[in-house]
N, C-alpha and C positions, 0 to 999 in steps of 0.2 A: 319217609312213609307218610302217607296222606290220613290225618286222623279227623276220626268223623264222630261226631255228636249224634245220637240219635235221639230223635221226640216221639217219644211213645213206645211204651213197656209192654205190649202182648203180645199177640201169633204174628201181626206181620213185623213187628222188632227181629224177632229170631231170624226170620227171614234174610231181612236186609243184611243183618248180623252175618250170616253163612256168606251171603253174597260180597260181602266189603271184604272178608276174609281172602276170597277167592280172588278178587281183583288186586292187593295187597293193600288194601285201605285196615286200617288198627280202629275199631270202636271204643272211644275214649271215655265214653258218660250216657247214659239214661237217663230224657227228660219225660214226667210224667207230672201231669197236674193231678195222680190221686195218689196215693198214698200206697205205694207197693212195696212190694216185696222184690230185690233185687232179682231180675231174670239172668243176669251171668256174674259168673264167681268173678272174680278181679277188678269187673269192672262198677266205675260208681252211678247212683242210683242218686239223681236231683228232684227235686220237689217244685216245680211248674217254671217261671221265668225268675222269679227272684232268687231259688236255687242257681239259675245256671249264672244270674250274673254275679253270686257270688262265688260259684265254682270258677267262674270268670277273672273274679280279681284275683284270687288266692294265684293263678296262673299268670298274673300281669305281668311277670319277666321271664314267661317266657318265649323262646325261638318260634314257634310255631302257633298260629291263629289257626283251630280245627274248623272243617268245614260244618257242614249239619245234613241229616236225612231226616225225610218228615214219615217214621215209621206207622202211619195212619191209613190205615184201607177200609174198605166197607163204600160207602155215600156221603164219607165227610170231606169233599173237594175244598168247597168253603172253607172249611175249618184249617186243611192243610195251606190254602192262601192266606188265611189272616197268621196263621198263624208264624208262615215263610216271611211273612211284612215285618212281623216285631223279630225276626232273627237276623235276618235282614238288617234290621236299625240296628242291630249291634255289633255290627262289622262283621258279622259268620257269612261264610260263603256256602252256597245252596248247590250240593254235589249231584250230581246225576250219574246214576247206578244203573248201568248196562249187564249182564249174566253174559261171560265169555260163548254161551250155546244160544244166544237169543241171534237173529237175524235180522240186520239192519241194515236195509237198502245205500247204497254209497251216497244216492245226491238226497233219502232222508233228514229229517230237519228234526231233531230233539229240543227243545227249549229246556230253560235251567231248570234242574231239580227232577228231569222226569226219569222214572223206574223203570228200566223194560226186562222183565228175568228171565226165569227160565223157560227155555223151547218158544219165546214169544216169536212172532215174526212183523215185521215193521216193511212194509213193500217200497218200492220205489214212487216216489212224490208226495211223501207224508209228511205233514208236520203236525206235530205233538206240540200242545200247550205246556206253561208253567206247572210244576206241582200234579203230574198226571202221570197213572199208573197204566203200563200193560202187562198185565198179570200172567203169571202161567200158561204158557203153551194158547195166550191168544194172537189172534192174526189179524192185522189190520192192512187191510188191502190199498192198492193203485189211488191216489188221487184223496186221497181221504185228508180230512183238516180237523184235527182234533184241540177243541178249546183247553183253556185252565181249569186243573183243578180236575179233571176225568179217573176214572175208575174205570178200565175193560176189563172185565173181571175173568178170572183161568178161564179155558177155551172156550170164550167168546170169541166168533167172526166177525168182522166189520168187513162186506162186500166193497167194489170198488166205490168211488167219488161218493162218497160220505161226508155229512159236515155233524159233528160233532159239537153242542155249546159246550157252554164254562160249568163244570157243577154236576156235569151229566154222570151216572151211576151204569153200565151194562151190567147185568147178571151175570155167573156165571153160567156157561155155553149157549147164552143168545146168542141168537144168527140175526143182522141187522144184513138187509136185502140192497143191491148197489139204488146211490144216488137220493137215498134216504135222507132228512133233515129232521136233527135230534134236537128241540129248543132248551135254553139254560134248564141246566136243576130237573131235568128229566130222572126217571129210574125207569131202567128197561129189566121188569121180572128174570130170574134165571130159568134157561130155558125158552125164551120167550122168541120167537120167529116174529121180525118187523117188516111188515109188507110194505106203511105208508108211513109219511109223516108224525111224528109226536112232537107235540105242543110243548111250549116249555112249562117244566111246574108238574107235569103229571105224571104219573104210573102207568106201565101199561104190562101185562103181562099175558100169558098164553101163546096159542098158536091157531090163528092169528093170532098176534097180539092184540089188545083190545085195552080200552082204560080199566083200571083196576075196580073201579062204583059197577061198572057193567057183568062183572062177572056174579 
């Protein structure tokens, strides 16, 4: 059985937690840089990296090297790429979590570590960045290129030939209109209908979407 480390103790933990069950992955350890409160009975509760490398030695004989999930959703892409780098250097391998009911095109392209759960749909000619979530019941259509570090947040649409930066946040249920170009570190409001191009770095939310100083 494939055992997996999770980084990060709140809602999307649980999450992932159901999901690793289901595929038959064992959630081994909770890593959290604050100070919580264990979210599942059995399992243990580390305190940021220096917990895990000492969970780490105490386990140095044994048979099996656990993988890791980066249980972090919201707008923290960044955060889940630096944070895959130092898990990374410690010889953990960076699992990518599919939901048995999600839809994944045969010649799609997942890169390591990406989330696709439940009721998502992933179309035919898509690639997914590192460290990059498709949420709940989102679609991400024909031709689309989606950077590191992405958040499409529960039923968000991405129309076809989409490009996607590294960092970029969708709402959730924006509709991103085909052939659109998302720059890094964008956040696209929930709800928000994208007619044209967004810059990288900015907000845009409504319908149209609009930058966020404007409304």
């Amino acid at each position: 059985m494939t055992e997996v480390v999770l980084w990060g103790g709140a809602g999307h933990s649980r999450v992932l937690r159901e999901l690793s069950l289901r595929i038959g992955y064992s959630v081994v350890a909770v890593v959290d840089n604050r100070n919580i409160q264990p979210p599942f009975d059995g399992v243990e509760t580390l305190r940021g990296l220096e917990g895990l490398k000492s969970w780490l030695h105490r386990r140095a004989n044994s048979f099996v090297t656990p993988s890791y999930a980066l249980a972090i959703g919201g707008g923290y892409g960044r955060d889940r790429l630096a944070i895959a780098k130092g898990l990374d250097a410690l010889g953990l391998s960076h699992v990518s979590l599919v939901h048995p009911m999600a839809m994944i095109a045969s010649d799609a392209v997942l890169a390591q570590g990406t989330q696709v759960l439940l009721g998502a749909a992933v179309a035919t000619c898509v690639r997914v960045g590192a460290c990059s979530i498709i949420n709940t019941r989102a679609s991400v259509d024909h031709d689309c290129i989606i950077g590191d570090g992405v958040h499409i947040g529960p039923g968000a649409t991405l129309c076809g030939q989409i490009e996607v930066g590294d960092g970029v946040f969708v709402g959730a249920g924006a509709t991103v209109l085909p052939r659109i170009r998302i720059g890094n570190d964008a956040m696209i409001g929930a709800g928000a209908v994208v007619t044209k191009d967004v810059p990288a770095g900015i907000t845009v939310v409504g319908v149209p979407a609009r930058r966020q100083r404007d409304q």
